[in-house]
mmCIF entry with sequence, helices, sheets and N, C-alpha, C, O atoms, coordinates in Angstrom:
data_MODEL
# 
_entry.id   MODEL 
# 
_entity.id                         1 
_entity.type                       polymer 
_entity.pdbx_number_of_molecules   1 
# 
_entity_poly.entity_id                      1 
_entity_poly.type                           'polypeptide(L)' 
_entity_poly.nstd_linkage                   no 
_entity_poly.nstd_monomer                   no 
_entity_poly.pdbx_seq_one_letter_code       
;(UNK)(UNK)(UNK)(UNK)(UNK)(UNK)(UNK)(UNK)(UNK)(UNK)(UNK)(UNK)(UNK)(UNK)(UNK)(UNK)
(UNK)(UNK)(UNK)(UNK)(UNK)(UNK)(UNK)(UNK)(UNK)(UNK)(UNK)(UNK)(UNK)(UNK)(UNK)(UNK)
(UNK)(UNK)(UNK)(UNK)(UNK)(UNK)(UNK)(UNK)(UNK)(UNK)(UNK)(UNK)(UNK)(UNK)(UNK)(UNK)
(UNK)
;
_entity_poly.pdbx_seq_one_letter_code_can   XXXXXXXXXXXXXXXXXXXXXXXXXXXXXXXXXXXXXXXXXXXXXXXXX 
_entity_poly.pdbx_strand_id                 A 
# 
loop_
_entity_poly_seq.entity_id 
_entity_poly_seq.num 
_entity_poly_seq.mon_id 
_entity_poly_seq.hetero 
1 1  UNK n 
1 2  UNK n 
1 3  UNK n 
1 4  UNK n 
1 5  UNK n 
1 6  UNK n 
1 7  UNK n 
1 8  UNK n 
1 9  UNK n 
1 10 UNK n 
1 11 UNK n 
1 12 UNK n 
1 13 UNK n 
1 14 UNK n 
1 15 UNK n 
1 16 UNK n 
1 17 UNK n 
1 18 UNK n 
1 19 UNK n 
1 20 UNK n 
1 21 UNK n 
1 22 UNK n 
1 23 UNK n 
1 24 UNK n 
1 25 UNK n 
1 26 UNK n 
1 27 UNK n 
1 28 UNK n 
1 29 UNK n 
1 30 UNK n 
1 31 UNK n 
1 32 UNK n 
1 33 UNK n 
1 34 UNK n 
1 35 UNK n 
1 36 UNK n 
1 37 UNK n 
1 38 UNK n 
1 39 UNK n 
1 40 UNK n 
1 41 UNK n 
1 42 UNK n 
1 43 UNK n 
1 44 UNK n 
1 45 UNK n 
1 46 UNK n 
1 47 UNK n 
1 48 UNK n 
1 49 UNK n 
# 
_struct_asym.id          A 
_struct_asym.entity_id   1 
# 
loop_
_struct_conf.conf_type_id 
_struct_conf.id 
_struct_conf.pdbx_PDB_helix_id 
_struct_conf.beg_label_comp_id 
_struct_conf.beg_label_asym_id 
_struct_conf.beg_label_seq_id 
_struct_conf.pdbx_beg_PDB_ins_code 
_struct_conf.end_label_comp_id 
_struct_conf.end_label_asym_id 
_struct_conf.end_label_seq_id 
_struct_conf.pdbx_end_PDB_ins_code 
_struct_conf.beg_auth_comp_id 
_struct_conf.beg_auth_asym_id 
_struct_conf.beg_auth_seq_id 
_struct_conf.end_auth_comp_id 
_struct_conf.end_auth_asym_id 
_struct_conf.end_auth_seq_id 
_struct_conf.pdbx_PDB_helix_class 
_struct_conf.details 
_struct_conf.pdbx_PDB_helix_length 
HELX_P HELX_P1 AA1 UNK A 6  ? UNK A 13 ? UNK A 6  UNK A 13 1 ? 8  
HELX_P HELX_P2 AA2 UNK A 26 ? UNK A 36 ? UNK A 26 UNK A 36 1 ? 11 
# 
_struct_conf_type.id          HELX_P 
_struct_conf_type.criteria    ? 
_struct_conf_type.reference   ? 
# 
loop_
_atom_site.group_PDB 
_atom_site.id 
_atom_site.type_symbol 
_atom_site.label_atom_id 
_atom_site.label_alt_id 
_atom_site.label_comp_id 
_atom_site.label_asym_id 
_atom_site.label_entity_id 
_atom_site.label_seq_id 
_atom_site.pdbx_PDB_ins_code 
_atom_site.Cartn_x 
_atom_site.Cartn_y 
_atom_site.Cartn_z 
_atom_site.occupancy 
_atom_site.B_iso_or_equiv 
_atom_site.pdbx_formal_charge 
_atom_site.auth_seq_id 
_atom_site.auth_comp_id 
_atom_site.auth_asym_id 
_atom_site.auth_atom_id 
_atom_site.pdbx_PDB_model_num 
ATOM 1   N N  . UNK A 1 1  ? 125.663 94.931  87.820  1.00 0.00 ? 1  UNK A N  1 
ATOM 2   C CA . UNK A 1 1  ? 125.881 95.599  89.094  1.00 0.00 ? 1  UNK A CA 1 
ATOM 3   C C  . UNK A 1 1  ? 126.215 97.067  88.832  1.00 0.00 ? 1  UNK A C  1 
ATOM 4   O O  . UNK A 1 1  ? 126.724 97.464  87.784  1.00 0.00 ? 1  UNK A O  1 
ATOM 5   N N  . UNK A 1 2  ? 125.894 97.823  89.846  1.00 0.00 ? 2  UNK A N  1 
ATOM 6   C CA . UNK A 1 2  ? 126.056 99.101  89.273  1.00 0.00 ? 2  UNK A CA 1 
ATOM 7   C C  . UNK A 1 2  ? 127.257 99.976  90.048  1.00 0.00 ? 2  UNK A C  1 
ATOM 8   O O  . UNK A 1 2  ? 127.113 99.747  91.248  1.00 0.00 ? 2  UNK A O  1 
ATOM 9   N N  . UNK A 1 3  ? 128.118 100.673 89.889  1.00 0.00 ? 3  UNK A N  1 
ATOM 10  C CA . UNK A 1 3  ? 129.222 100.626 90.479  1.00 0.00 ? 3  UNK A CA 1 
ATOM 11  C C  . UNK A 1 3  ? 128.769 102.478 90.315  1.00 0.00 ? 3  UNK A C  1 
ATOM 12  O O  . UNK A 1 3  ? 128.284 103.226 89.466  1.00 0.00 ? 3  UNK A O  1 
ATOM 13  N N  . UNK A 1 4  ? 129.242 102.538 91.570  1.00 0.00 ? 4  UNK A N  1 
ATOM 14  C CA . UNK A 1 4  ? 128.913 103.726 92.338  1.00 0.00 ? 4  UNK A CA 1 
ATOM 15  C C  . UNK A 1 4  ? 130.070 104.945 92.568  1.00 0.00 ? 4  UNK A C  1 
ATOM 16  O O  . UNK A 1 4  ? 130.910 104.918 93.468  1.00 0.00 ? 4  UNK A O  1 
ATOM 17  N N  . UNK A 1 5  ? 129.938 105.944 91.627  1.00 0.00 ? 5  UNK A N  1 
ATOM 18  C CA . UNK A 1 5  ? 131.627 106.978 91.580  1.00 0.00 ? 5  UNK A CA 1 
ATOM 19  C C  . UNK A 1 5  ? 130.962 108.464 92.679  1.00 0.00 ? 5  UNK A C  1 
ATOM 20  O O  . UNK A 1 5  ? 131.083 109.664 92.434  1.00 0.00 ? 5  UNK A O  1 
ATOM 21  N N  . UNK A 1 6  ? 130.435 107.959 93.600  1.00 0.00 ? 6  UNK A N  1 
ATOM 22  C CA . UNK A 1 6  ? 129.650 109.381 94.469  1.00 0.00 ? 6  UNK A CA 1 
ATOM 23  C C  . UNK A 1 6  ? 130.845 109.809 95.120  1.00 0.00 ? 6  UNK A C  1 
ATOM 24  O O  . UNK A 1 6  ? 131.062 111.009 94.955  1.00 0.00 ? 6  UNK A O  1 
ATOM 25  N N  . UNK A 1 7  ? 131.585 109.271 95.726  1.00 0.00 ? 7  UNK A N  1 
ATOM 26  C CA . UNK A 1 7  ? 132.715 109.404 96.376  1.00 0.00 ? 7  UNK A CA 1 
ATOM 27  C C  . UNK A 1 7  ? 133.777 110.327 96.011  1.00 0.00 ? 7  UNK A C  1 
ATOM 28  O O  . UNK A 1 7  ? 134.208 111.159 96.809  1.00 0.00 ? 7  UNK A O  1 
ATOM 29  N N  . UNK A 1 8  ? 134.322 110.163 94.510  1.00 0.00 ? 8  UNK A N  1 
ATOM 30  C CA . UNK A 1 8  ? 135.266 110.227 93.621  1.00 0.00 ? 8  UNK A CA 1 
ATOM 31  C C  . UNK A 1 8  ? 134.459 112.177 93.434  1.00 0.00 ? 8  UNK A C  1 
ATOM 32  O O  . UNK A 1 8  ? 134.835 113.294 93.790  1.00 0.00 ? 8  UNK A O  1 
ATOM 33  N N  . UNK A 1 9  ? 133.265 111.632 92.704  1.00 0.00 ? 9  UNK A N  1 
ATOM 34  C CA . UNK A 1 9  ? 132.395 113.314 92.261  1.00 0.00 ? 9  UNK A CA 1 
ATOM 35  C C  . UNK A 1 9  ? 132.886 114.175 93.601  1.00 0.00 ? 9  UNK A C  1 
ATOM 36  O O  . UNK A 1 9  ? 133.589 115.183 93.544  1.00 0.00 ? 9  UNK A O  1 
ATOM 37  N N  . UNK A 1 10 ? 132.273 113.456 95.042  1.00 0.00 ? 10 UNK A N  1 
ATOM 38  C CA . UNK A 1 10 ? 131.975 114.564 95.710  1.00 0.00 ? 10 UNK A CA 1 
ATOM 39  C C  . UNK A 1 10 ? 133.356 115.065 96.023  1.00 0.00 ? 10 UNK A C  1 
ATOM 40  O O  . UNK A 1 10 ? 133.574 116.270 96.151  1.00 0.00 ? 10 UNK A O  1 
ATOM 41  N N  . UNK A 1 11 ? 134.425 114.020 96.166  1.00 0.00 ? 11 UNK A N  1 
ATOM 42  C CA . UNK A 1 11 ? 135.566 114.467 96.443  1.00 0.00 ? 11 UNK A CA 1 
ATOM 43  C C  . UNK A 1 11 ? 136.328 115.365 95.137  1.00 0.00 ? 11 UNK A C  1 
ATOM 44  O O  . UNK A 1 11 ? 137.533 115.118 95.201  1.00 0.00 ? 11 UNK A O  1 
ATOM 45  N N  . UNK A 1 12 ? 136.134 115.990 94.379  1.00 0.00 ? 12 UNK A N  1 
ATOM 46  C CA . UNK A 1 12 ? 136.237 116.417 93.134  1.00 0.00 ? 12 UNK A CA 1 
ATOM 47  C C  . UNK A 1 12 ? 136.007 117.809 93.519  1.00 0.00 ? 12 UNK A C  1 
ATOM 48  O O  . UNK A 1 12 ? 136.762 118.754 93.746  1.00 0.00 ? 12 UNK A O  1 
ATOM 49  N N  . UNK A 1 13 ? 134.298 117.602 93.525  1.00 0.00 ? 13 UNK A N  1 
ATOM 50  C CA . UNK A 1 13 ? 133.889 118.945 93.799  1.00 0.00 ? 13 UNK A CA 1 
ATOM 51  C C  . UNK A 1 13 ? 134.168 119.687 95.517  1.00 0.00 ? 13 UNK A C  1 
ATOM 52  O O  . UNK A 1 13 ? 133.774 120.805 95.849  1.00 0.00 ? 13 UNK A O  1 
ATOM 53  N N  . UNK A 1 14 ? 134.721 118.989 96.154  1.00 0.00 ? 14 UNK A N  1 
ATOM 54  C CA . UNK A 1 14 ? 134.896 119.466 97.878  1.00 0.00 ? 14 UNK A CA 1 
ATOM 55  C C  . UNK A 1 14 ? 134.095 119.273 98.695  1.00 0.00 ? 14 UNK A C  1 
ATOM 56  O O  . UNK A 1 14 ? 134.266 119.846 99.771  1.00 0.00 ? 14 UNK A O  1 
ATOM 57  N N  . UNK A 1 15 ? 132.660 118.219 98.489  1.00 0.00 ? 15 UNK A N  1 
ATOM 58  C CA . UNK A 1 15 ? 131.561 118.338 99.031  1.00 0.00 ? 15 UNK A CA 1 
ATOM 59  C C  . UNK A 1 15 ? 131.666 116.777 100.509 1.00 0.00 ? 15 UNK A C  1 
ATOM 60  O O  . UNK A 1 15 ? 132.230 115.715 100.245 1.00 0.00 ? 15 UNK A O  1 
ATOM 61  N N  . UNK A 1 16 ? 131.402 116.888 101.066 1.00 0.00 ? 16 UNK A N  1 
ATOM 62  C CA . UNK A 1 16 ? 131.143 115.952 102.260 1.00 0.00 ? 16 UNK A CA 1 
ATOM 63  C C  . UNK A 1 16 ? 129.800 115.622 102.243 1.00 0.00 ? 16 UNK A C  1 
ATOM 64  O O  . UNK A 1 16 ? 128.848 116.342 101.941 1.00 0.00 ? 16 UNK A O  1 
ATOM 65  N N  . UNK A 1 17 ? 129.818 114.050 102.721 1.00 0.00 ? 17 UNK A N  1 
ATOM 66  C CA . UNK A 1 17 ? 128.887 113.420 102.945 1.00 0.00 ? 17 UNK A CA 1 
ATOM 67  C C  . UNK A 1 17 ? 127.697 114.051 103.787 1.00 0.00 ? 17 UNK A C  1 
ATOM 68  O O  . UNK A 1 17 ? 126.494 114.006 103.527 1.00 0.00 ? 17 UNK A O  1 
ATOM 69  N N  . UNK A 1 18 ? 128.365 114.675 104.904 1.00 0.00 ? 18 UNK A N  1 
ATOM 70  C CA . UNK A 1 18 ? 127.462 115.486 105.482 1.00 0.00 ? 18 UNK A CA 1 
ATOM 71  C C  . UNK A 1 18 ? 126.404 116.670 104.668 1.00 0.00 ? 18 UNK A C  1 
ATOM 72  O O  . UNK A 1 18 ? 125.187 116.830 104.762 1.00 0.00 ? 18 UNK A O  1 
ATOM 73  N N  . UNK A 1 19 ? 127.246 117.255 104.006 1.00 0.00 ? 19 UNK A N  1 
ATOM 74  C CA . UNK A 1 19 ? 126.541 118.299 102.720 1.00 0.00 ? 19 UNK A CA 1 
ATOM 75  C C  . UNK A 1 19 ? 125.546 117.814 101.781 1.00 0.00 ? 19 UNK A C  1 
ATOM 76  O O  . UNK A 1 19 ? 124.819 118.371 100.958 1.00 0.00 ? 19 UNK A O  1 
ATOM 77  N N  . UNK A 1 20 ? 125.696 116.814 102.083 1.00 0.00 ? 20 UNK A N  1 
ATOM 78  C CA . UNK A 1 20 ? 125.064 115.972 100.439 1.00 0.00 ? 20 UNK A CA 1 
ATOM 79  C C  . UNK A 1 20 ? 124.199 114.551 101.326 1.00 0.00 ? 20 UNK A C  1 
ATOM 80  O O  . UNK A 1 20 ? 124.546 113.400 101.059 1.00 0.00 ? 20 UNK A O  1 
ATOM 81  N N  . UNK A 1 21 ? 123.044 114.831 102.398 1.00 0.00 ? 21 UNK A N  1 
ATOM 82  C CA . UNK A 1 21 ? 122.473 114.488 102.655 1.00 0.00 ? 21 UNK A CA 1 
ATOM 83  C C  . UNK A 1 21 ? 120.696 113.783 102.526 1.00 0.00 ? 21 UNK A C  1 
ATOM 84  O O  . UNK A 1 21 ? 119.572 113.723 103.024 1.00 0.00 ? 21 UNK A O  1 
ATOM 85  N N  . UNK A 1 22 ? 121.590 113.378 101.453 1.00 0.00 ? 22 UNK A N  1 
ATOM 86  C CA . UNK A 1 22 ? 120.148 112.426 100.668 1.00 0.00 ? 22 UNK A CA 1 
ATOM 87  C C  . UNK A 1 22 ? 120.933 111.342 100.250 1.00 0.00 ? 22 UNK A C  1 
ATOM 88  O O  . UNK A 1 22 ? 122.133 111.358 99.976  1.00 0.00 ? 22 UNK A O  1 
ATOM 89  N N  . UNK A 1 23 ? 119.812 109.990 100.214 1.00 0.00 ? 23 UNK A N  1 
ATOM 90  C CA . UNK A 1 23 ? 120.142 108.323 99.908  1.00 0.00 ? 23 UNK A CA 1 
ATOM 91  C C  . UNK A 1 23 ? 119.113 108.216 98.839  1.00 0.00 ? 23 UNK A C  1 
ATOM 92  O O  . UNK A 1 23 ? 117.981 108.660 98.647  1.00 0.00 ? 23 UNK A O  1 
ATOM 93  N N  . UNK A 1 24 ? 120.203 107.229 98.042  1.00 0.00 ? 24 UNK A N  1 
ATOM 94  C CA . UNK A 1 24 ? 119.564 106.567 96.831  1.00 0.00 ? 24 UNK A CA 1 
ATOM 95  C C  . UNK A 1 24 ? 119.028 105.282 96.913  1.00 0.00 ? 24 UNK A C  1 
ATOM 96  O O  . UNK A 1 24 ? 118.389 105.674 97.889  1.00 0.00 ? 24 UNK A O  1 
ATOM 97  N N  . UNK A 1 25 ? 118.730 104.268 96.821  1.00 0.00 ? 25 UNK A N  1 
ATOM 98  C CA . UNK A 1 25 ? 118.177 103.120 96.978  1.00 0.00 ? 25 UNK A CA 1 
ATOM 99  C C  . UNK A 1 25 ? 119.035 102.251 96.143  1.00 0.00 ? 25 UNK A C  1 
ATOM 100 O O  . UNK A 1 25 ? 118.323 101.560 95.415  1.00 0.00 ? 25 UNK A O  1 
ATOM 101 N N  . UNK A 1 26 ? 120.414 102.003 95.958  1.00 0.00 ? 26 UNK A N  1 
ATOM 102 C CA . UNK A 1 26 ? 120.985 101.709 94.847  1.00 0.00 ? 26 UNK A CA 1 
ATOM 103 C C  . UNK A 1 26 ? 120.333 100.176 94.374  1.00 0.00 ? 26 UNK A C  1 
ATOM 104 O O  . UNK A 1 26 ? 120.259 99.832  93.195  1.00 0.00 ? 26 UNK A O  1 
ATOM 105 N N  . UNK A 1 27 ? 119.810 99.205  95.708  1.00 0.00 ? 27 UNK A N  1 
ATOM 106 C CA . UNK A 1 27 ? 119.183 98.065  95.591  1.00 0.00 ? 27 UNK A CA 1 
ATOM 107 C C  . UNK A 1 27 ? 118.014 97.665  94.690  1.00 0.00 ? 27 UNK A C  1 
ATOM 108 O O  . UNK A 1 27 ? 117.766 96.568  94.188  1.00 0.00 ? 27 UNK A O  1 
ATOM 109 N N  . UNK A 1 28 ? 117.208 99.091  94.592  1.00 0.00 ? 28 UNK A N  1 
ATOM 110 C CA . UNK A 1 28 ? 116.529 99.114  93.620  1.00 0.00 ? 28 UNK A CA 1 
ATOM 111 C C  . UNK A 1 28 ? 116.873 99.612  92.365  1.00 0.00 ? 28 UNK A C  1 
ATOM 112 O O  . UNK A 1 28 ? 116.679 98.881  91.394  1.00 0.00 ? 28 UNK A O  1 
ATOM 113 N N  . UNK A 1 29 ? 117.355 100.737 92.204  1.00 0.00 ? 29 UNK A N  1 
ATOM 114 C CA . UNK A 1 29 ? 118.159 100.543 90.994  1.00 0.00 ? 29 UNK A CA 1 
ATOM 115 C C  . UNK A 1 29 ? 118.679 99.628  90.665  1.00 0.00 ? 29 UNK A C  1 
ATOM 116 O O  . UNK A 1 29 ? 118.267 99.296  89.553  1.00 0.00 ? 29 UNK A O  1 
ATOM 117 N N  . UNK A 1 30 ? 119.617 98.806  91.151  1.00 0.00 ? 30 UNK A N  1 
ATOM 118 C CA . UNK A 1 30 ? 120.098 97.510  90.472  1.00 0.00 ? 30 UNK A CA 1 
ATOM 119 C C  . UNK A 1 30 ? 118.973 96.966  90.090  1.00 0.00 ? 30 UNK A C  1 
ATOM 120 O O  . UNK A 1 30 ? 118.987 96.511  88.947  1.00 0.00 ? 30 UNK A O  1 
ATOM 121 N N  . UNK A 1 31 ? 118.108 96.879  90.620  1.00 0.00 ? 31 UNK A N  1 
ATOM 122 C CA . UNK A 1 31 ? 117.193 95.820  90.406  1.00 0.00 ? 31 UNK A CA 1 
ATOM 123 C C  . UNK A 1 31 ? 116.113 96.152  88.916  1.00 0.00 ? 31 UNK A C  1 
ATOM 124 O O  . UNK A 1 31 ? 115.526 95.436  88.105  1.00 0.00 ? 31 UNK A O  1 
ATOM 125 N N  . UNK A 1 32 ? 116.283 97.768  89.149  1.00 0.00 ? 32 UNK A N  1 
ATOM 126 C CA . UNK A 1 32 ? 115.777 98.187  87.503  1.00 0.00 ? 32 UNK A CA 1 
ATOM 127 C C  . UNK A 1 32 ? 116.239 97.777  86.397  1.00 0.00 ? 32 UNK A C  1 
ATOM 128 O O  . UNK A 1 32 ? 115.584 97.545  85.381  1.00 0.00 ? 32 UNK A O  1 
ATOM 129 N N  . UNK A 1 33 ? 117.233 97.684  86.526  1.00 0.00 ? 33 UNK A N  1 
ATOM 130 C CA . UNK A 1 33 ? 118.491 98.010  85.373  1.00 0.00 ? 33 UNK A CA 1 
ATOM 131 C C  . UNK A 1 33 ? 118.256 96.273  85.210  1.00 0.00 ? 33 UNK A C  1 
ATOM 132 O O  . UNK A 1 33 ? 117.950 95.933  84.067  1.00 0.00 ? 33 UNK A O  1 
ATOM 133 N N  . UNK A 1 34 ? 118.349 95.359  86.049  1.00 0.00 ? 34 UNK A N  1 
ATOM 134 C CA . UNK A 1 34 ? 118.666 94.212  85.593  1.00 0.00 ? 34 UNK A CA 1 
ATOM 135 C C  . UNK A 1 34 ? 117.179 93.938  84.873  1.00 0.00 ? 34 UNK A C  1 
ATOM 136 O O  . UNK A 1 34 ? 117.071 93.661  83.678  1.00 0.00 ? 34 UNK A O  1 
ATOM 137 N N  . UNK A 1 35 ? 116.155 94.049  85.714  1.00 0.00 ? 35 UNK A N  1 
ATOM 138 C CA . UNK A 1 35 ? 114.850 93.817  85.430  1.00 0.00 ? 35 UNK A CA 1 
ATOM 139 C C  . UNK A 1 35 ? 114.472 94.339  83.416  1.00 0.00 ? 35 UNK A C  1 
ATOM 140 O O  . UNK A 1 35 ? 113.743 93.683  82.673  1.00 0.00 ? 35 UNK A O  1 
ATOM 141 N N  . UNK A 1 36 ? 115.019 95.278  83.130  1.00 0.00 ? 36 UNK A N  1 
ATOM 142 C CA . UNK A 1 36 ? 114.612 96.689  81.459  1.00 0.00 ? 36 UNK A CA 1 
ATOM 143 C C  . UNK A 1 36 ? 115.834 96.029  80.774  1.00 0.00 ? 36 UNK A C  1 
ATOM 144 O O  . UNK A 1 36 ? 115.922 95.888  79.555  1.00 0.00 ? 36 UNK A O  1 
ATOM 145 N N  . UNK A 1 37 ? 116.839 95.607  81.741  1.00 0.00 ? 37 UNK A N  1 
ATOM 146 C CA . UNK A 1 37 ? 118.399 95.393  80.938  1.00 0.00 ? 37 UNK A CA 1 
ATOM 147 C C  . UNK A 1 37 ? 118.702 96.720  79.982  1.00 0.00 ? 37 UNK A C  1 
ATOM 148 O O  . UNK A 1 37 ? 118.577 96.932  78.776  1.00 0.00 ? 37 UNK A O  1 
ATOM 149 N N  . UNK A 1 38 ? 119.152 97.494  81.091  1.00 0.00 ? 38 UNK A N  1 
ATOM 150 C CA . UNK A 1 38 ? 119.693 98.572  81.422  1.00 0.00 ? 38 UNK A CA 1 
ATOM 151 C C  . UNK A 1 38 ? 120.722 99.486  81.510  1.00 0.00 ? 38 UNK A C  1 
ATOM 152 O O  . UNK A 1 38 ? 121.853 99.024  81.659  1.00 0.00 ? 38 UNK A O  1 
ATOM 153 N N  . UNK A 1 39 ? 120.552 100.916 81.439  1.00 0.00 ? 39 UNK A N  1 
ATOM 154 C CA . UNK A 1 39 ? 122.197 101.391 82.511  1.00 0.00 ? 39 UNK A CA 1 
ATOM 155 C C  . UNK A 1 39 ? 121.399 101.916 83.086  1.00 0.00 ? 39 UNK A C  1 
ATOM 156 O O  . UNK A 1 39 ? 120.237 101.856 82.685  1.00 0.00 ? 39 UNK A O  1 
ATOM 157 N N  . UNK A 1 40 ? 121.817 102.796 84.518  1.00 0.00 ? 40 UNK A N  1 
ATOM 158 C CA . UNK A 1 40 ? 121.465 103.969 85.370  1.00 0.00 ? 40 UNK A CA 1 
ATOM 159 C C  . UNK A 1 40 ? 120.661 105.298 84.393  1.00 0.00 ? 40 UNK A C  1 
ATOM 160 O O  . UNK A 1 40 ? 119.598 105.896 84.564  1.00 0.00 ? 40 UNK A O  1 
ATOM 161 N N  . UNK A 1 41 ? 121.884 105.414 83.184  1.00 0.00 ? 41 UNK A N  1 
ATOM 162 C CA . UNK A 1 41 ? 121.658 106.701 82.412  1.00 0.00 ? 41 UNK A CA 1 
ATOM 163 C C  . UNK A 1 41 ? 120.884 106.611 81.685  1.00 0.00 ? 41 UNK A C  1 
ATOM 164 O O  . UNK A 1 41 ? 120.394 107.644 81.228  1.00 0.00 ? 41 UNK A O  1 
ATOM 165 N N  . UNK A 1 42 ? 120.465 105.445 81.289  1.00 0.00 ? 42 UNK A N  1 
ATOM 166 C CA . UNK A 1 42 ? 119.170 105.043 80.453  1.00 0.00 ? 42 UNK A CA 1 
ATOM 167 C C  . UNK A 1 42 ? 118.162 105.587 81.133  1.00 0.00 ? 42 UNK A C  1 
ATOM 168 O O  . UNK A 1 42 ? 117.940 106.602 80.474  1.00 0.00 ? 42 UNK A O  1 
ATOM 169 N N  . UNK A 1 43 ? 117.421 105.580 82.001  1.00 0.00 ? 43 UNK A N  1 
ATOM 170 C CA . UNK A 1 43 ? 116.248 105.906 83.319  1.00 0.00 ? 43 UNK A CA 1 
ATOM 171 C C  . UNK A 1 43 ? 116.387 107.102 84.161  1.00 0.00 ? 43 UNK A C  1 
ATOM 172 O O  . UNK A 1 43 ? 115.424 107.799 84.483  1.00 0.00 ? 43 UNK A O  1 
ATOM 173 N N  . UNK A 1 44 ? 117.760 107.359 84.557  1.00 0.00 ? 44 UNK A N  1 
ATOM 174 C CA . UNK A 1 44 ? 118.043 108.781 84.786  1.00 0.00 ? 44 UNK A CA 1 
ATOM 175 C C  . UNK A 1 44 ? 118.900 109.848 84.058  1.00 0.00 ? 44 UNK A C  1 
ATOM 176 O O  . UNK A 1 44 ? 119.722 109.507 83.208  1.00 0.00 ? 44 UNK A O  1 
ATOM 177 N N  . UNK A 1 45 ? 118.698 111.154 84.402  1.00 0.00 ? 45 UNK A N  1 
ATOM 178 C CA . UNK A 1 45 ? 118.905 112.313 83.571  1.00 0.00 ? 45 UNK A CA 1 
ATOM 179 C C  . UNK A 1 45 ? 119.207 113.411 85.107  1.00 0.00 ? 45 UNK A C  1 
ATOM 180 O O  . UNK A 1 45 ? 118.942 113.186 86.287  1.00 0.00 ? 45 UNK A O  1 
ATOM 181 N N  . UNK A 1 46 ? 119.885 114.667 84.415  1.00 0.00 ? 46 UNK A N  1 
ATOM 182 C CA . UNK A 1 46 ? 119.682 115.984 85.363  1.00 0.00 ? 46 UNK A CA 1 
ATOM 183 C C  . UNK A 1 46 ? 119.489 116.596 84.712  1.00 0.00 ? 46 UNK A C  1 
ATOM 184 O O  . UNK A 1 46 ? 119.988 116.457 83.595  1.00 0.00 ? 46 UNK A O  1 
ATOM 185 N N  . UNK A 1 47 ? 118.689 117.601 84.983  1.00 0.00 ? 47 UNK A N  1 
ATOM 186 C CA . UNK A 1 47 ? 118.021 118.345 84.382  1.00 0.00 ? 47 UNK A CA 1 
ATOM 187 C C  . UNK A 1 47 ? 118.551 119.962 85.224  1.00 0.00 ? 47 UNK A C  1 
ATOM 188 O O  . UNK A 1 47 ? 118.014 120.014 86.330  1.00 0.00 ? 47 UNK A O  1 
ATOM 189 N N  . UNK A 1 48 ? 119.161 120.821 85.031  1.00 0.00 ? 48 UNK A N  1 
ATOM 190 C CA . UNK A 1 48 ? 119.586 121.694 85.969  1.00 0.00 ? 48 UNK A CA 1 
ATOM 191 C C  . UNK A 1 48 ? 118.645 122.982 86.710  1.00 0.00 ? 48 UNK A C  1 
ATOM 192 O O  . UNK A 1 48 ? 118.796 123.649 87.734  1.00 0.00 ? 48 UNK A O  1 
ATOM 193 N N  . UNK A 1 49 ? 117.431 122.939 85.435  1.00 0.00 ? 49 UNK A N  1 
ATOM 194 C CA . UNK A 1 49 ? 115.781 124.047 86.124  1.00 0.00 ? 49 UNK A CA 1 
ATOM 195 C C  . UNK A 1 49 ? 115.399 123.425 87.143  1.00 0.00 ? 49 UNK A C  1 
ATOM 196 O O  . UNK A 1 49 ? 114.431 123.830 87.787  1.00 0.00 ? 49 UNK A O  1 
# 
């Protein structure tokens, strides 16, 4: 299961839900991760360019 710290970040950095108006699909992600046997960070990256 993949346990989700968006909350914790945005409240960190000062940012509101409203500001930060994009959705992740976390259902499918889980479903990656279980499917490759996985983490999140395995498959994703940021790249800051």
């Amino acid at each position: 299961m993949i346990k989700v710290n968006l909350g914790v970040v945005m409240e960190k950095r000062g940012i509101s839900s409203k500001e930060l108006a994009k959705g992740i699909r976390f259902a499918t992600l889980n479903k990656l991760c279980q499917i490759l046997n996985c983490q999140p960070g395995d498959i994703l990256s940021y790249d800051q360019n």
